[in-house]
N, C-alpha and C positions, 0 to 999 in steps of 0.2 A: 521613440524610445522602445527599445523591447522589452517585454516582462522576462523575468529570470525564469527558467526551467524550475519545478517542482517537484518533478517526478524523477525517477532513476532511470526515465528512456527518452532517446531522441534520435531523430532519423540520420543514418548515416551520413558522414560530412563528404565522403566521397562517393559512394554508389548510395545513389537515392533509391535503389527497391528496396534497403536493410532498413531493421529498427535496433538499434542497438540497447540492452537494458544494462545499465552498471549496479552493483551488488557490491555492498564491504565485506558479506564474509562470504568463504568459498561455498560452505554448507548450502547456502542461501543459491547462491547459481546452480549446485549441485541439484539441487530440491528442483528449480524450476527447468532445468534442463531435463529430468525424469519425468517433470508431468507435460513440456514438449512431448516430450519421445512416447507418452500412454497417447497421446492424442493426434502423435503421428505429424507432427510441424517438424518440419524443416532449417533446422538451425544450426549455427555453427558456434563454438567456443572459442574464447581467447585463450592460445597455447602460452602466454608468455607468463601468467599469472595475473597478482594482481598485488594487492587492492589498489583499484577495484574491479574485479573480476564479473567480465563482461561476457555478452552473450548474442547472439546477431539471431535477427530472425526476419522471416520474409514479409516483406510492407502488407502482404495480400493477406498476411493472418495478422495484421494488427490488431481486432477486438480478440479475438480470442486469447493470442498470447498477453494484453493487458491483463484481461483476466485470469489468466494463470497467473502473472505477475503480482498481480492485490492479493492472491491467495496466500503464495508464498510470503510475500512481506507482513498480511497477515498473521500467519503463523509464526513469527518472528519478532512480532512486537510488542513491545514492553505494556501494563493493562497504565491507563491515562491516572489512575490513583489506584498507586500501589497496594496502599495500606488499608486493609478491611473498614478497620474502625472510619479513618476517614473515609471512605466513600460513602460508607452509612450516615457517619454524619451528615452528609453532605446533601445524601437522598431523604433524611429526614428533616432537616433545615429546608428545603426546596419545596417537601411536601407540608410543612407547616405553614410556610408563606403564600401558598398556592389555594391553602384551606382557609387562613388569615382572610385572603384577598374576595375567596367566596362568600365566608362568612358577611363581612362588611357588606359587600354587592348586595346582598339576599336583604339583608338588614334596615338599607337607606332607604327613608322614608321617601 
């Protein structure tokens, strides 16, 4: 059985030297297609559009264009709890059961 793909890249289905990355919005290939070209990789664009709007790059820069890839995606994603308040909550429940857990330890006879 194969595991499903996770990421938004996988190696070309027809020329095995390409890495292909797919992108929902244009910005987002925009963006990683600029910091290609500051670092001088080799790539080519999909003319036909999208979504999802792809991007080919050469197998032999696979870590580096990964990591441009997580940059951009990072720049681009939503924060895992939105809401101030909740996250503090969240970090102050966590830090009280963590202090809970110490306390007790320290304490048993």
């Amino acid at each position: 059985m194969e595991l499903p793909n996770l990421t938004n890249y996988a190696e070309h289905p027809t020329e095995p030297g390409w890495l292909i990355f797919r992108f929902r919005e244009d910005g987002q290939a925009a963006e990683f297609v600029q910091l290609l070209q500051a670092d001088g990789l080799r790539h080519e664009r999909d003319t036909e559009g999208g979504p999802p709007y792809m991007v080919a790059v050469k197998q032999h820069h696979r870590s580096v264009a990964v990591r441009l890839n997580y940059i951009v995606l990072g720049r681009h994603r939503k924060p895992f709890l939105a809401d101030a308040v909740l996250r503090w909550g969240v970090i102050a429940l966590v830090t009280a059961i963590i202090l809970l857990a110490l306390v007790g330890a320290l304490l048993r006879p």
